[in-house]
Phi, psi and omega in degrees: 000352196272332180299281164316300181318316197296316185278347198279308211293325173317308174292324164357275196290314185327282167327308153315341211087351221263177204264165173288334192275319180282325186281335180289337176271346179278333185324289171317315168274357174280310190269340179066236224278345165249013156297153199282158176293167172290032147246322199266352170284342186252007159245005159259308185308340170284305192319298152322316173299311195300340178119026172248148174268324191280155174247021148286163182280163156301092170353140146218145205271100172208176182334134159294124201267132188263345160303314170281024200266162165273352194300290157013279170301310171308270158023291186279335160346274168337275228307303136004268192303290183331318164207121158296348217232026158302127177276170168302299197284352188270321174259349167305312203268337191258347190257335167107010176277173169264178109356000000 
């Protein structure tokens, strides 16, 4: 939630006027160490300057990741619980995942 809060705040400052450089430092002191980095505070303060309103990401179109299912998870559980001593390249290969 802090990310989104964190962009509320851009458009904020965006709007005072104030520079992209002065809303990354007020970021940092409110938020410190989970404040967003200085390339996504100077791409969302472009963004808002340029006329966009949503605080949401842009949609992007790829694949549904298949890997995440639950059907998946469990799959590997099992696998997990049945022998611990299974490797990472092992259960890659046996369930049909990447790394």
């Amino acid at each position: 939630m802090s990310q989104f809060e964190q962009r509320a705040n851009i458009k904020f400052m965006c709007r005072l006027g104030k520079s992209a450089s002065e809303t990354l430092l007020a970021l940092q002191q409110v938020y410190g160490d989970t404040a967003l980095k200085k390339s996504a505070v100077y791409d969302w303060f472009s963004r808002f300057k340029n006329g966009q309103e949503k605080l949401e990401d842009d949609q992007r179109s790829r694949r549904p990741s298949t890997s995440r299912t639950a059907e998946m998870i469990e799959k590997v559980q099992q696998l997990i619980q049945c022998d611990r001593r299974m490797t990472i390249v092992e259960l890659e290969q046996e369930v049909g995942i990447s790394h």
